[in-house]
C-alpha positions as CSV (number, residue, x, y, z in Angstrom):
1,X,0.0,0.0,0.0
2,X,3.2,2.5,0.7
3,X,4.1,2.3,-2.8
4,X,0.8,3.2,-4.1
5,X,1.1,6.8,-2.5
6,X,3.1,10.2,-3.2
7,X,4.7,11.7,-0.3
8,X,5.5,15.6,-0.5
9,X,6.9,17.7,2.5
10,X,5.9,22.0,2.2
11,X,7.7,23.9,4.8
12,X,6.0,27.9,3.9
13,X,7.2,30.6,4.9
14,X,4.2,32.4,6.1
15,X,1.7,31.3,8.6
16,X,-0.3,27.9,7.5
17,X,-4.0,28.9,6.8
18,X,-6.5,27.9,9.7
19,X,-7.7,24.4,9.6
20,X,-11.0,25.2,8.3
21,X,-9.7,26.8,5.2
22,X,-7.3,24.2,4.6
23,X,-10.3,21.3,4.9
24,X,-12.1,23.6,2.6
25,X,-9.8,23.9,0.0
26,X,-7.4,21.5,0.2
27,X,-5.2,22.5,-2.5
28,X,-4.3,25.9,-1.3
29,X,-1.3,25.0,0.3
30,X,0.1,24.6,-3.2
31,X,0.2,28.7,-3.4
32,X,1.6,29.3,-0.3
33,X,5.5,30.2,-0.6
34,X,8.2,28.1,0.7
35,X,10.9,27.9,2.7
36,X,14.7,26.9,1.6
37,X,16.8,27.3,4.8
38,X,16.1,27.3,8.5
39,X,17.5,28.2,11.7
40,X,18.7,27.1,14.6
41,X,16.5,27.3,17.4
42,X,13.3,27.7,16.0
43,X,10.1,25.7,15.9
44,X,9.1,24.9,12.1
45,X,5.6,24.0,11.2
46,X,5.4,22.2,8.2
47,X,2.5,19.7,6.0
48,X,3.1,16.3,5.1
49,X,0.9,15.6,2.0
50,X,0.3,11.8,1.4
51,X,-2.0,11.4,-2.3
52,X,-3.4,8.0,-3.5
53,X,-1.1,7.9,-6.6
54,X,-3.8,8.2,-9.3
55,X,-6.7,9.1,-7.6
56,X,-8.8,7.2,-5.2
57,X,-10.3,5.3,-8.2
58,X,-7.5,3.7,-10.0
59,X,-6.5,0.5,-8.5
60,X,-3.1,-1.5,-8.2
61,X,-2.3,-5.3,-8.7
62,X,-1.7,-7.9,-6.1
63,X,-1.8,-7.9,-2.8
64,X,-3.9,-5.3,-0.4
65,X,-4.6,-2.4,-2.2
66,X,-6.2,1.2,-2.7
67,X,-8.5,0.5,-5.8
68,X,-11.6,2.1,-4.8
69,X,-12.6,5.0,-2.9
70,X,-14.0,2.6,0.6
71,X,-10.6,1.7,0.4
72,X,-8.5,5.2,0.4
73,X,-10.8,6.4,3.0
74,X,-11.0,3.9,5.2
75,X,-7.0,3.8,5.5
76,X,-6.8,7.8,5.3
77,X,-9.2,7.8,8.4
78,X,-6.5,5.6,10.4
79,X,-3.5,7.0,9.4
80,X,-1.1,8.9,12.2
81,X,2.5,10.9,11.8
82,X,4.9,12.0,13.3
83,X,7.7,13.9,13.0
84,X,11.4,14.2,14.7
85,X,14.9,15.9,13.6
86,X,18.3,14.9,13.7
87,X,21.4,16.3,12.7
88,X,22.2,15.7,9.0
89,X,24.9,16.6,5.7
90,X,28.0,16.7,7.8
91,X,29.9,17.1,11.6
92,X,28.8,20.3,12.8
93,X,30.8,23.2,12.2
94,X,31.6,26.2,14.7
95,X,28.6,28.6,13.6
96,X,30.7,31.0,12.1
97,X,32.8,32.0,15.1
98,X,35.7,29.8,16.7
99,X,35.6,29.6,20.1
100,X,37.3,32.8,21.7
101,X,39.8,33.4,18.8
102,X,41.4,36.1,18.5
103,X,40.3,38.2,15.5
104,X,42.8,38.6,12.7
105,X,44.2,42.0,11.8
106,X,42.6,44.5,10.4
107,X,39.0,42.7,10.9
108,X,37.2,45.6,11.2
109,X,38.2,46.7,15.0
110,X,38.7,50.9,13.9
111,X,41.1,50.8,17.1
112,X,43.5,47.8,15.6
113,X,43.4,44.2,14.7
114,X,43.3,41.5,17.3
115,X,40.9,43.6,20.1
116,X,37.9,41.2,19.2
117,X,37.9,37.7,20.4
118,X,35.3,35.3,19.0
119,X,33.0,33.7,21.3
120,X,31.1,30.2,20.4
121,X,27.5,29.7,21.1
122,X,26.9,27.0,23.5
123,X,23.0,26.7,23.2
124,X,20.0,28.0,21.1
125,X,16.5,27.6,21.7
126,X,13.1,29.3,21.7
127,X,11.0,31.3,23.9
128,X,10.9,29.7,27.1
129,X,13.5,28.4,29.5
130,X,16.1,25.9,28.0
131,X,15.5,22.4,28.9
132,X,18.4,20.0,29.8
133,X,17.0,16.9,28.2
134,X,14.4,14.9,27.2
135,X,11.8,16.1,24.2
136,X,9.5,19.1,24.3
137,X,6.6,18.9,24.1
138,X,4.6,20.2,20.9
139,X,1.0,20.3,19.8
140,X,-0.2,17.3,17.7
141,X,-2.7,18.0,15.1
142,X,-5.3,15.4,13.5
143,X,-4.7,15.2,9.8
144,X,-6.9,17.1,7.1
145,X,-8.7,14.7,5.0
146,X,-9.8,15.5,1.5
147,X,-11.1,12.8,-1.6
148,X,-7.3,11.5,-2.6
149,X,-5.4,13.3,0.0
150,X,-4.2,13.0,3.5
151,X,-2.8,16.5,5.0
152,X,-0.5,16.3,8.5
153,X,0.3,19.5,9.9
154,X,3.1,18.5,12.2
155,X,6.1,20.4,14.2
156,X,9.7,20.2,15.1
157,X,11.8,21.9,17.3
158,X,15.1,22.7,16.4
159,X,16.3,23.2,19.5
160,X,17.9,20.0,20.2
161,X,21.1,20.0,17.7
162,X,24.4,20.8,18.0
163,X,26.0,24.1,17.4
164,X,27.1,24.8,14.3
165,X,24.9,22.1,12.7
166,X,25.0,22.4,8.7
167,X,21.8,20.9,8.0
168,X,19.2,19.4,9.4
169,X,17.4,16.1,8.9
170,X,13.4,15.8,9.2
171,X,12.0,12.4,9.2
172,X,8.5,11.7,9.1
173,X,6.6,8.3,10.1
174,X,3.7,7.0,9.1
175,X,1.7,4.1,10.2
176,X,-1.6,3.0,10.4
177,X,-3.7,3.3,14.1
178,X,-4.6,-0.6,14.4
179,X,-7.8,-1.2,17.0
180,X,-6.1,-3.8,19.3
181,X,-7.8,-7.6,18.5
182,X,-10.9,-8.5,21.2
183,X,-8.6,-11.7,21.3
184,X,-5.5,-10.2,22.4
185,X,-7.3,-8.0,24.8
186,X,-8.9,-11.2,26.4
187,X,-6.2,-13.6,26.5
188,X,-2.7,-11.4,26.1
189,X,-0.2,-11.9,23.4
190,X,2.1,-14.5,25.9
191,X,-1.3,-16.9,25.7
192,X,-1.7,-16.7,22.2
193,X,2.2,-17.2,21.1
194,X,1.8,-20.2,23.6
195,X,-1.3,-21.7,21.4
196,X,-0.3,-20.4,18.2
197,X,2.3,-20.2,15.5
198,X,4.3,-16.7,15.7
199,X,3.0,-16.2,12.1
200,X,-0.9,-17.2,12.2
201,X,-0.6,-14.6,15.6
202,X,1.1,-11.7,13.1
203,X,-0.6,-12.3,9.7
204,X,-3.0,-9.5,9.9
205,X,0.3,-6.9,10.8
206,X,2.0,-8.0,7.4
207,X,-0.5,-6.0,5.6
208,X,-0.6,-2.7,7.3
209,X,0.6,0.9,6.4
210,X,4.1,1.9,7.8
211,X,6.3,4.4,5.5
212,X,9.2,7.0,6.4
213,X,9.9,10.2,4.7
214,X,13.3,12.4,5.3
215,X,14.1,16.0,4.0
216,X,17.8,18.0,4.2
217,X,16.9,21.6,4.9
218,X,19.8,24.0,5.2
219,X,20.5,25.5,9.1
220,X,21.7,29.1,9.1
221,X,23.7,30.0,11.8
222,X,23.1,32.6,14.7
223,X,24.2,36.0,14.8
224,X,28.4,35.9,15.5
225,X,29.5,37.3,18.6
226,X,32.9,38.9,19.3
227,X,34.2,40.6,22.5
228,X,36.3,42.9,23.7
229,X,36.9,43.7,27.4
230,X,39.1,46.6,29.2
231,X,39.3,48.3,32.2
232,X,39.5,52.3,32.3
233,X,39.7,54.2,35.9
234,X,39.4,51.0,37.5
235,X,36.0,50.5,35.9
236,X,35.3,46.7,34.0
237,X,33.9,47.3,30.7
238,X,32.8,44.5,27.7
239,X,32.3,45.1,23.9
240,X,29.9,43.3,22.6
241,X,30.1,42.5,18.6
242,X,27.1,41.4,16.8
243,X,27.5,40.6,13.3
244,X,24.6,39.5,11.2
245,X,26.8,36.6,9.5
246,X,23.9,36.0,6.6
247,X,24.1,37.5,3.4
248,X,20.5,36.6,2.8
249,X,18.2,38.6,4.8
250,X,17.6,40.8,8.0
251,X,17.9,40.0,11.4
252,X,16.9,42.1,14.7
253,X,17.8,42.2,17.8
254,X,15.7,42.1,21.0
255,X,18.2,41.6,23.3
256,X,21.2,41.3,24.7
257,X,22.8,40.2,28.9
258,X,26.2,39.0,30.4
259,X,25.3,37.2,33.0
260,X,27.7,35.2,34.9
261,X,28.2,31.5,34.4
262,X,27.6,29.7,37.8
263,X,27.0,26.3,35.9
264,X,30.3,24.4,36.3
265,X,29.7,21.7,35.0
266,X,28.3,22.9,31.5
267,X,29.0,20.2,28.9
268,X,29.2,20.6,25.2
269,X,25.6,19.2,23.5
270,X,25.7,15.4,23.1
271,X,25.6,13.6,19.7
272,X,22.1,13.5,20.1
273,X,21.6,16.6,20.5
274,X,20.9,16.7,24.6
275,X,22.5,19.0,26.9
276,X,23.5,18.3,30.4
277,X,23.1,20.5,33.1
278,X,24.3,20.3,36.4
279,X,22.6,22.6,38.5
280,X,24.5,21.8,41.9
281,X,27.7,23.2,40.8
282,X,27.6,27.1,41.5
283,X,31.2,28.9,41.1
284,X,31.9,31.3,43.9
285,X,31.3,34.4,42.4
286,X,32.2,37.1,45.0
287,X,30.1,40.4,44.0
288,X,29.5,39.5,40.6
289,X,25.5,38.8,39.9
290,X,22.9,38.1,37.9
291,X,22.2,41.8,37.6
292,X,25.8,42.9,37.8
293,X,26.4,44.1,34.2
294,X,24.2,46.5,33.3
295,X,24.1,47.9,28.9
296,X,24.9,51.5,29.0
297,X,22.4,53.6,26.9
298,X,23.2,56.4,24.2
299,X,26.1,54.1,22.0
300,X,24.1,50.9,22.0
301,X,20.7,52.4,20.6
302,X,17.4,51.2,21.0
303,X,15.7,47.7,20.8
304,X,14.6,46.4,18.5
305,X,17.9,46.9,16.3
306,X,17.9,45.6,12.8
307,X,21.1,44.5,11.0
308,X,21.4,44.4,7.5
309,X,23.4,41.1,5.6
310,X,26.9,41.5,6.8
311,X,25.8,44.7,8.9
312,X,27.4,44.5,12.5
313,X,26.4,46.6,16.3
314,X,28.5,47.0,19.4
315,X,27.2,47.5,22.4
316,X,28.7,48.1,25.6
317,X,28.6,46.9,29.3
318,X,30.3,48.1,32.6
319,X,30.2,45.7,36.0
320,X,28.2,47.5,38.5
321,X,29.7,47.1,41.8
322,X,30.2,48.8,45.3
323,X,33.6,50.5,45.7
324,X,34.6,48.5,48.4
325,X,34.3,44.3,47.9
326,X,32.0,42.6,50.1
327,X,33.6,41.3,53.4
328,X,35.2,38.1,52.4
329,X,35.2,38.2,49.1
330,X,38.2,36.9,46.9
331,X,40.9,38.6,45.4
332,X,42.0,38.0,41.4
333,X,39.0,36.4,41.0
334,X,38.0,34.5,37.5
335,X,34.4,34.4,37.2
336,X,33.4,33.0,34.1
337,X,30.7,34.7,31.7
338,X,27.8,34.1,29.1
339,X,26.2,36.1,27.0
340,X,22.5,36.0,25.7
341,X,21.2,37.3,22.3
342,X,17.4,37.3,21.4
343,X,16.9,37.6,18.0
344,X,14.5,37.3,15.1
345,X,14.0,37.7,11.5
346,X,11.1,38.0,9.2
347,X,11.3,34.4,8.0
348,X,10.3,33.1,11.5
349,X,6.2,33.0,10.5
350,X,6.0,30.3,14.1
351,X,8.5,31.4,16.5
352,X,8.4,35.0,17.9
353,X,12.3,34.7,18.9
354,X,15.5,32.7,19.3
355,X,18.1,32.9,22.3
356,X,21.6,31.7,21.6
357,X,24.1,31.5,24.6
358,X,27.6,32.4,23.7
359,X,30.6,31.3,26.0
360,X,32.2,35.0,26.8
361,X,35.8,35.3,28.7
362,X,36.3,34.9,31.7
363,X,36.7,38.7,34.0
364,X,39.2,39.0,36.6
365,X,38.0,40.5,39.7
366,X,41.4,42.6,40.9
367,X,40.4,44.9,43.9
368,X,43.6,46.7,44.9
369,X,43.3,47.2,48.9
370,X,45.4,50.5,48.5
371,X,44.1,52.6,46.0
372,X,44.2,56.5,44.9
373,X,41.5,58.4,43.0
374,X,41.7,61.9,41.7
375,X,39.3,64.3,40.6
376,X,40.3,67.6,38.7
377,X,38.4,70.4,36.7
378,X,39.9,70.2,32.9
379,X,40.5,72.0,31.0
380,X,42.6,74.5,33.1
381,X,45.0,77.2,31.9
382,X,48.5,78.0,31.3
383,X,50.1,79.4,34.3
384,X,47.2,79.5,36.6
385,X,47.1,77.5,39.9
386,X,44.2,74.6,39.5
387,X,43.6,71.8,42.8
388,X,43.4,68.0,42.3
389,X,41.6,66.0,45.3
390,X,42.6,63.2,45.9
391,X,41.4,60.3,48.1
392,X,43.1,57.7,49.7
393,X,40.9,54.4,49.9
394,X,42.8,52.0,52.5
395,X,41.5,48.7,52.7
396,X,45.1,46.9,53.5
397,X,46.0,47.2,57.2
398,X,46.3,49.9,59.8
399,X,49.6,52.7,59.3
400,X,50.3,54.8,62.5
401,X,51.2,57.6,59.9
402,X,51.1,57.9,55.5
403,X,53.2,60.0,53.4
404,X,52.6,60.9,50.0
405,X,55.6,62.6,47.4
406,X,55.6,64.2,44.4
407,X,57.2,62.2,42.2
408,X,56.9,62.0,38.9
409,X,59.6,60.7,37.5
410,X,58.9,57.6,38.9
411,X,55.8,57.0,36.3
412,X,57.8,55.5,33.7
413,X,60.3,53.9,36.1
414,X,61.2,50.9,34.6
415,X,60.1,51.2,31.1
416,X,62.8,51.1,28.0
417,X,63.0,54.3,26.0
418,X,64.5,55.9,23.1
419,X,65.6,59.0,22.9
420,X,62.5,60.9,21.3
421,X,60.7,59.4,24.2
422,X,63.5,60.3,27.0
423,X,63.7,64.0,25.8
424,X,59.3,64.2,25.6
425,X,59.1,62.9,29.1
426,X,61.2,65.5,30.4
427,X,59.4,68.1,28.5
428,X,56.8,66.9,30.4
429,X,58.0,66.7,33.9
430,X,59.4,70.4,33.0
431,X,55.9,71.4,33.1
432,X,54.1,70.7,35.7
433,X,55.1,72.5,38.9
434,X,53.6,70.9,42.3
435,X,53.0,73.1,44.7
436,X,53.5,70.8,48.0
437,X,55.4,68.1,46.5
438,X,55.5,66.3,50.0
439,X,52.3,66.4,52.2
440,X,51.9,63.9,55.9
441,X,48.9,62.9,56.1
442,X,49.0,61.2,59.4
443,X,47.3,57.7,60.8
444,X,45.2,55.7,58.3
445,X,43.0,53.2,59.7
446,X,41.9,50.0,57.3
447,X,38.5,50.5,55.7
448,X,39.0,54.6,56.1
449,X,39.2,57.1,53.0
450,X,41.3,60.2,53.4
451,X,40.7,62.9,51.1
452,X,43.0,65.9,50.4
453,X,43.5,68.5,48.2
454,X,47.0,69.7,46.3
455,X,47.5,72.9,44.4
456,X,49.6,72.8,40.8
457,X,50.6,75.1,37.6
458,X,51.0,74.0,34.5
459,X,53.6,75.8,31.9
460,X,52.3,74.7,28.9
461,X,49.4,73.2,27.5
462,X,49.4,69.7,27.1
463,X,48.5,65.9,28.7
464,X,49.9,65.3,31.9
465,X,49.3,62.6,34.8
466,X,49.3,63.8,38.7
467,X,50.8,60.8,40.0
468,X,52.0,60.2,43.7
469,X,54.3,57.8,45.6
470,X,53.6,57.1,48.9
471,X,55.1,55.7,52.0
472,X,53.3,54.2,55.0
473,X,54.8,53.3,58.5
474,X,52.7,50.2,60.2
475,X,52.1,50.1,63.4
476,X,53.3,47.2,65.8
């Protein structure tokens, strides 16, 4: 009976028509435009179309066959399907982005080549939380029935594959619903193979309907994600890089977090396409929290933000944290870091969104105990006296008393110059004259802040650092 049938998958690319219409005219899925790639993450909606080859009328030779219209639809009434997905045409690949690599010169980074590091995506999925195994659960739909047709609207997630997956591989099954023998409800199928012959028991399954159709549909990858991160008067900034990898249409995007990894024991996605998580396993994260990295506004625009083919958007993030650590937190801490993208195009007509997780690199927590900060109006002018204050955070130890001289020399103390650069540094200690080049400030006690103030000139215009070196006598 398989043979005597035509099997055709349609994945469109708008919204199916409601099931009414569809039952009405059967045929109007034939207008409806299609589909030639998908993506990662999404859920796909698609019809499985099985036609009585010929019509309902025409018959076939031998055996158990559709040759009248009783026939075709009393098999089309029993007929179930069901779909699943697997990875397909190929090992997956790295989705466009290796795994924090370093990006090559002159890759578009205005500031210089190798700033960018590439960061891989560990996990895509649709709305809703991520699941760490198993199957999802989708909505099964009873099949459209027409005079030689059979219509299954099915779904698949594509949720469940690797990264980096090339293409993906849709199989459909269908069998035919058997109504279980009043026999074998009475007596079980151990009494019967124990009064019977295994083939009188099985005859009547020889003759039923059992068929499998497959489809390889191109998987576009997710948005690539590069990052850059710095620190600039002590503050931790990231740089994120979103490039819209696909020359073939627009994406926006929703969204965008760092949040910190406390998963530890994150594995890659089995070959199966399962993830494990361990949700026991929490790294010690010191101040760093979910809410910890907040997106500054004004250079990362608004949401939604649409990227053309080959279009790319940074946006940028600074930790948010308390200027002094938390008691007992640790010093040079790694905490490691993910990243969260929502996006969407216009050729998702059944899923509103996809997340992909990208691995970030890790941020070291350093948290000097003995720190200076200085605050001074700018510009100032030539030969006029201007004040820095400057505040002395001491979170190290006690010091029966703390002095602080003017010297800078001592800034590039160390460092290997060449002339041009000997002669420009002394052109630039030549013009900056400290008014109280040594100033006592007296006991310090761990967890204060002193603040003083120091008067300068400068004699000519220029960019200068205020630098100190300080000395500190500890009590007994």
């Amino acid at each position: 009976m398989e043979s005597q049938c035509d099997y055709s998958m349609y994945f469109p690319a708008v919204p199916l028509p409601p099931r009414a219409e569809l039952a009405g005219d059967p045929g109007r899925y034939r207008a409806l435009p299609r589909r030639n790639h998908l993506y990662l993450g999404e859920t796909v909606r698609f019809l499985l179309v099985l036609r009585c080859r010929g019509g309902a009328g025409s018959g076939a030779g031998g055996g158990v066959g559709l040759g009248s219209h009783g026939a075709w639809a009393e098999l089309a009434t029993t007929l179930a399907a069901l779909a699943s997905v697997s990875a397909g045409g190929g090992a997956p690949g790295c989705g466009g982005s290796s795994d924090l690599d370093p990006e090559p010169p002159g890759g578009g980074d205005p500031g210089g080549g190798g700033l960018f590091r590439g960061c891989s995506p560990l996990l895509t999925h649709g709305p809703g939380p991520a699941t760490s195994g198993g199957t999802t659960t989708l909505p099964v739909e009873e099949p459209i029935l027409s005079t030689d047709e059979v219509i299954f609207p099915l779904t698949v997630s594509l949720d469940r594959l690797p990264p980096g997956t090339p293409k993906a591989k849709i199989v459909v099954t269908v069998w035919k619903r058997e109504v279980e023998a009043p026999e074998v409800r009475d007596q079980g199928y151990l009494r019967l193979l124990q009064t019977r012959s295994p083939g009188e028991t099985f005859r009547g399954e020889q003759s039923t309907f059992k068929a499998q159709v497959s489809t390889l549909l191109t998987l576009l990858p997710p948005p690539v994600l590069k990052c850059r991160q710095f620190t600039v008067a002590g503050k931790h900034l990231t740089v994120l890089k979103v490039l819209n990898s696909s020359s073939q249409e627009e994406i926006s995007i929703w969204d965008i977090r760092i949040l910190p990894n406390f998963n530890a024991s994150y594995l890659p996605v089995m070959p199966d396409g399962s993830v494990l998580l361990v949700d026991n396993v929490c790294h010690q994260s010191g101040e760093v929290s979910m809410g910890s990295f907040c997106r500054l506004p004004g250079t990362s625009g608004c949401f939604p933000c649409l990227l053309s083919a080959l279009e790319e958007h940074n946006f940028l993030f600074q930790l948010r944290g308390g200027e002094q650590p938390p008691p007992g937190a640790k010093e040079g801490l790694e905490v490691p870091l993910i990243a969260v993208v929502q996006w969407s195009t216009p050729k998702l007509p059944f899923t509103q969104s996809i997340y992909t997780h990208y691995r970030l690199p890790s941020i070291r927590l350093d948290r000097p105990c003995f720190v200076m900060t200085a605050s001074c109006e700018s510009p100032i002018r030539t030969y006029e006296r201007f004040t820095v204050t400057y505040t002395l955070l001491n979170n190290l130890q006690d010091f029966l008393a703390v002095r602080l001289v003017w010297t800078p020399e001592h800034a590039q103390a160390g460092k290997q110059l060449c002339e041009e650069e000997r002669r420009a540094m002394q052109a630039a200690l030549d013009s900056i004259v400290c008014h109280t080049p040594l100033n006592n400030l007296g006991f310090s006690r761990k967890g204060s802040a002193l603040t003083f103030s120091v008067a300068f000139q400068a004699l000519r215009t220029g960019l200068f650092e205020v630098g100190w070196g300080g000395a500190g006598q500890c009590g007994g």
